[in-house]
C-alpha positions as CSV (number, residue, x, y, z in Angstrom):
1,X,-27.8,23.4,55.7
2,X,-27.6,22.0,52.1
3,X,-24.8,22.8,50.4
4,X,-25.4,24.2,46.6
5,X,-23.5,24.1,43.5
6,X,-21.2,26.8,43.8
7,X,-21.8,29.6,40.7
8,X,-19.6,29.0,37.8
9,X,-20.1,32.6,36.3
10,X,-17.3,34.2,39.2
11,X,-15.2,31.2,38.2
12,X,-15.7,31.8,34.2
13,X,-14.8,35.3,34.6
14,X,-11.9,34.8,36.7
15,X,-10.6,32.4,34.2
16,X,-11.5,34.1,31.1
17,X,-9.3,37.5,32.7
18,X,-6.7,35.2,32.8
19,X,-7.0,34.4,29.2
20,X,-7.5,37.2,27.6
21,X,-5.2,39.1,29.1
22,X,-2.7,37.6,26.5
23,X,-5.1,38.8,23.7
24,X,-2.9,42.2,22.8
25,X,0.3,40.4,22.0
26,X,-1.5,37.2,19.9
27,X,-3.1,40.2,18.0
28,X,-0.3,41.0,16.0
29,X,-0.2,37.9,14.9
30,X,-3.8,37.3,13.7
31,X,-3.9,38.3,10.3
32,X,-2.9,36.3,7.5
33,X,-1.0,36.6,4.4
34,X,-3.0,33.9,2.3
35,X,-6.2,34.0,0.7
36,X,-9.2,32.2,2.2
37,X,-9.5,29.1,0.3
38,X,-12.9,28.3,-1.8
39,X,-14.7,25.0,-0.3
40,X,-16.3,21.7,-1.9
41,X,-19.1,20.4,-0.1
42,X,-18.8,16.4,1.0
43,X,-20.6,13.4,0.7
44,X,-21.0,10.5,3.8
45,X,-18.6,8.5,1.7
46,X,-16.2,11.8,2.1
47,X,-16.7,10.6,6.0
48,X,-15.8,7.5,5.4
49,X,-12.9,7.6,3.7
50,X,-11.3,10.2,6.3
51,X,-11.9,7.8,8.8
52,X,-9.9,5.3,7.2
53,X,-7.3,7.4,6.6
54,X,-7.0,8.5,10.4
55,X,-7.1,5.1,11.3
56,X,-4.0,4.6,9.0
57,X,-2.2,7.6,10.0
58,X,-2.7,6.4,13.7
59,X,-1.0,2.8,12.9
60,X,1.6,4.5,10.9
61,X,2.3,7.0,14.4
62,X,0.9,4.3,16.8
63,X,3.6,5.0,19.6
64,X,4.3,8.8,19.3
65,X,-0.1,9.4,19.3
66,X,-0.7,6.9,22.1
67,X,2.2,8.8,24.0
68,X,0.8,11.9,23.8
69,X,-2.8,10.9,24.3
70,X,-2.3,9.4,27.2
71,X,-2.9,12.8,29.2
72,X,-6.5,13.1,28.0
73,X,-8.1,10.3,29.8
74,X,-5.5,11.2,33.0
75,X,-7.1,15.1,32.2
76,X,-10.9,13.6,32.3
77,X,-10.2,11.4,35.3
78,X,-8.4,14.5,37.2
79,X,-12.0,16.6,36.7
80,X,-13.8,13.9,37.5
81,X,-11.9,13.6,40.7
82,X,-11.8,17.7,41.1
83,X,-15.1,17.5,40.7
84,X,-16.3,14.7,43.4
85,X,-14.1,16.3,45.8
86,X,-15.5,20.2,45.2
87,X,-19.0,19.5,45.3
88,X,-19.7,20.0,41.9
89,X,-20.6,16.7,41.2
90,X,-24.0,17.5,38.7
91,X,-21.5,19.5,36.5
92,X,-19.3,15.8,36.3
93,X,-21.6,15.0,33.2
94,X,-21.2,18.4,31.4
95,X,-17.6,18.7,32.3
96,X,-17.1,15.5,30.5
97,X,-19.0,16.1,27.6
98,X,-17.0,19.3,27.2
99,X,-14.5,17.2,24.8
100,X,-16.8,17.9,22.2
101,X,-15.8,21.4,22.4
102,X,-12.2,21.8,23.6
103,X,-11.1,18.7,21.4
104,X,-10.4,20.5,18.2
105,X,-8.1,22.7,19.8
106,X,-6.5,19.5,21.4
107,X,-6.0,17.5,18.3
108,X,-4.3,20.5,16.3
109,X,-0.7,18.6,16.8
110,X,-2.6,15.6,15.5
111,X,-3.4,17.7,12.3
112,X,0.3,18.7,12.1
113,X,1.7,15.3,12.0
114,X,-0.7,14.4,9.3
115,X,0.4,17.3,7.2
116,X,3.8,16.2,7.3
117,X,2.7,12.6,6.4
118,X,1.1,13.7,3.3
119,X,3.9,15.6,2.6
120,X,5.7,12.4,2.6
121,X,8.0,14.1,5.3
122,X,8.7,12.1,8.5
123,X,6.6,13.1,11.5
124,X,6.3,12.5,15.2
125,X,4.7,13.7,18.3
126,X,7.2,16.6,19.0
127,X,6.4,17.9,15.1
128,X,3.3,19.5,16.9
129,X,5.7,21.8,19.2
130,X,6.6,23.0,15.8
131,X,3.3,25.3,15.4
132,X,4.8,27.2,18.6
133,X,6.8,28.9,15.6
134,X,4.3,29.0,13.0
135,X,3.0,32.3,11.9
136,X,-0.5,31.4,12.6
137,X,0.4,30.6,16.7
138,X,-1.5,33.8,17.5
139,X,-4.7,32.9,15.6
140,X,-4.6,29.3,16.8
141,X,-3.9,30.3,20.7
142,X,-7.2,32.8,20.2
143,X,-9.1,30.0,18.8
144,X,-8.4,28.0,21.5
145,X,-9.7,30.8,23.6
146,X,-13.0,31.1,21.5
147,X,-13.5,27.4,22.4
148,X,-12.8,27.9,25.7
149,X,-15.7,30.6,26.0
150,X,-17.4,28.3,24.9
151,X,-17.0,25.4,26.6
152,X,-17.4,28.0,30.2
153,X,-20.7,28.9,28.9
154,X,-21.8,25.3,28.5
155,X,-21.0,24.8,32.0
156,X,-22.6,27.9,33.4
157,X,-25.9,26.6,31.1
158,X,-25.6,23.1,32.6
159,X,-25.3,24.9,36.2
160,X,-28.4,26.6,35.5
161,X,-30.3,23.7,33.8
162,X,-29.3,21.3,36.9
163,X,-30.5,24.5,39.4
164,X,-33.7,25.1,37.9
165,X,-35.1,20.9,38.0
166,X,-32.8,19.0,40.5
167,X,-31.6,21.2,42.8
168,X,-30.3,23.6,44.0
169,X,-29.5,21.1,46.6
170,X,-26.6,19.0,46.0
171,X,-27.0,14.8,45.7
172,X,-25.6,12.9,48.0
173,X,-23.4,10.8,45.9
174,X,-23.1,9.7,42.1
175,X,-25.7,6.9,42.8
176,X,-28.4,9.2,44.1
177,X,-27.7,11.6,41.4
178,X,-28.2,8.9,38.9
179,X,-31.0,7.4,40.5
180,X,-32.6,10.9,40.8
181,X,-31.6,11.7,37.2
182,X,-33.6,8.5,35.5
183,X,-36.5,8.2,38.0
184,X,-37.8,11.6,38.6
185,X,-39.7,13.9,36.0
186,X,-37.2,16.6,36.9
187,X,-34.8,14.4,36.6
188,X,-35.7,13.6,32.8
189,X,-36.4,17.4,32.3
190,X,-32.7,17.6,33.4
191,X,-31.4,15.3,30.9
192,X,-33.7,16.4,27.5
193,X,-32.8,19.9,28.5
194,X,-29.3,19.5,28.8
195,X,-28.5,17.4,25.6
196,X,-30.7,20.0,23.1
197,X,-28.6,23.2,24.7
198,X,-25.6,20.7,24.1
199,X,-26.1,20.2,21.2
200,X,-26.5,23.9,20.4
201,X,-23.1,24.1,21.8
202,X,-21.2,21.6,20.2
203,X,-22.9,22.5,16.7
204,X,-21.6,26.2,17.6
205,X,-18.0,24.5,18.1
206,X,-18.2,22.4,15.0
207,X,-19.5,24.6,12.8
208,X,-16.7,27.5,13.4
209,X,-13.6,24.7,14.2
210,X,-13.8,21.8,12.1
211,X,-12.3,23.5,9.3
212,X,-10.3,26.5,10.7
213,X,-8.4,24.8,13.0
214,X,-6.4,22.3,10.0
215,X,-6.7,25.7,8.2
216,X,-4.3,27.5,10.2
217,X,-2.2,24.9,10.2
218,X,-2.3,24.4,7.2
219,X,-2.0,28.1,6.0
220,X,-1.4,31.6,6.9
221,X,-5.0,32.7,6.4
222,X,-5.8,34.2,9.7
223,X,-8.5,33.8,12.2
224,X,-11.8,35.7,11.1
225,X,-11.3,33.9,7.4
226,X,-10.3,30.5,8.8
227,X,-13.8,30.7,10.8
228,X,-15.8,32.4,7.7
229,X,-14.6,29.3,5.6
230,X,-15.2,26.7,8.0
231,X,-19.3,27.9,8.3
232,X,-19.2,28.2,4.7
233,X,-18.3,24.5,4.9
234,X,-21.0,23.2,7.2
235,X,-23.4,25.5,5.6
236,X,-22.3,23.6,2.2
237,X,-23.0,20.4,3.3
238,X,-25.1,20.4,6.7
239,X,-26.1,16.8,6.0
240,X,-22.7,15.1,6.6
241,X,-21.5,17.8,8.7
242,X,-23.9,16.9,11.1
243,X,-23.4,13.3,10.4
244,X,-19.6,14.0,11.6
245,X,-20.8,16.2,14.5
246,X,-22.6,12.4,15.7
247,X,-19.8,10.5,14.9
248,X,-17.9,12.6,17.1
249,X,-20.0,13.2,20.0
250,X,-20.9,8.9,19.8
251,X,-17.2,8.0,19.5
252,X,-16.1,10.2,22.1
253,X,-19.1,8.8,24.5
254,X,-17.9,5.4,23.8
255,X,-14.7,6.3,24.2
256,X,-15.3,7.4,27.6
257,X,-17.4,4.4,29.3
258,X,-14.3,2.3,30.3
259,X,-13.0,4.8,32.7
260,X,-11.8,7.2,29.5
261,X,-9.2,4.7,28.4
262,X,-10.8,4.6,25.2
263,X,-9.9,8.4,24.3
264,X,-6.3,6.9,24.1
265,X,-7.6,5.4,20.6
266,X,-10.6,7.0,19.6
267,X,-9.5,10.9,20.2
268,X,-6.4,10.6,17.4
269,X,-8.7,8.8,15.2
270,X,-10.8,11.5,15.2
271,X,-8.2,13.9,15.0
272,X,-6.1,12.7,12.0
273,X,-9.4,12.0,10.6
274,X,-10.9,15.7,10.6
275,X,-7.6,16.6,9.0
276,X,-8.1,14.3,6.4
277,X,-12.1,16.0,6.0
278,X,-10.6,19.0,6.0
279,X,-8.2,18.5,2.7
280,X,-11.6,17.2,1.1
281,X,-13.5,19.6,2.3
282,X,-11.0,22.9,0.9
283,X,-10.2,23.4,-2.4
284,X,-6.2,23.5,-3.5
């Protein structure tokens, strides 16, 4: 009998229960005291030059970010390895890719550390246990959670996608699903498919995290206007928005060919680097 991809929905909903049940006590901790900032839209050298700085801040923390960020290629290769052994090897692709989504939430101690550096304050790794006090925890934790959502969603949607042209049969290995994936029509079907949906995903993610995310760190604004300004922000300037949405999504692909190792680099860089968008990006 062939064995199918087990149904993420029962797994998403499990999970999410888990999550949420939390929600009451953050609650009291979601509003803010500050007013939501105005915005300034940004130009591609505005991309630039926050790339440059995240590539300095990441010399000046070298040891303390490669410490930390260690665990996120040892987190992709323990899904990949979950995955292989659980038979839910089509969703190894979209579990991957799913760094796209969770990482803002990830890289919020990276945008503490370069808060402090601005500041002209010392900083290191542990400075990032420091938002566990900070009055915006609660809307940070939720955040997270919003991410989350989504990033369960983009999972049940690949499920579906993979259900409905290669399977619902499972492949027999990582070569016959690749083999399958680039020399069948279904396969290609597969593949366009699951990039535009994606891509709807990660703009989603983008669009209400890029901004909000520093934000809270940043200030005690709460959640629903730390989201409203970081659209406002995309919507000002969709061009290089999307342009750092690519850069993103290509670095972390990159990033991921030599068996993740590259996220060791490439993730902090990004990190200190959206940090350093976002001061451009939101008006004193």
């Amino acid at each position: 009998m062939a064995k199918t991809i087990r149904d993420p929905a029962t797994f998403a909903i499990a999970t999410l229960g888990d999550i949420f049940g939390v929600v009451p006590r953050m609650l009291r901790r979601v509003g803010g005291h500050d007013a939501a900032p105005a915005v300034r839209p940004i130009t591609l050298s505005d991309l630039k030059a926050a790339l440059r700085a995240g590539i300095d801040d990441l010399g000046a923390f070298r040891s303390d970010v490669v410490f930390v960020c260690v665990i996120y290629p040892a987190v992709g290769i323990l899904l990949a390895w979950v995955t292989y052994q659980r038979d839910l090897l089509p969703l190894l692709f979209p579990l991957l890719a799913g760094f796209t989504i969770l990482g803002p939430i990830g890289a919020v101690g990276l945008y503490e550390m370069s808060r402090r550096r601005a500041e002209g304050r010392s900083a290191q790794w542990s400075d990032g246990l420091a938002l566990l006090s900070h009055p915006s925890t609660g809307p940070i934790a939720l955040m997270g959670a919003i991410l989350l959502l989504l990033f369960l969603l983009w999972i049940g949607a690949a499920a579906l996608i993979y259900a409905a042209t290669l399977g619902p049969a499972l492949p027999e290995g990582p070569i016959d699903l690749v083999t399958r994936s680039v020399t069948t029509g279904a396969g290609w079907a597969m593949i366009v498919i699951g990039f535009a949906v994606g891509a709807v995903f990660a703009s989603v993610a983008l669009s209400i995290s890029f901004v909000s995310l520093p934000l809270l760190v940043d200030r005690d604004v709460g959640l629903v206007p730390a989201i409203v300004t970081s659209v406002r922000a995309a919507a000002a300037s969709p061009g290089p928005v999307a342009v750092w949405g690519l850069v993103v999504a290509f670095g972390l692909a990159i990033a991921s060919i030599p068996a993740l190792l590259g996220l060791i680099v490439v993730f902090p860089v990004l990190g200190h680097a959206t940090w350093h968008l976002y001061r451009r990006v939101v008006a004193d």
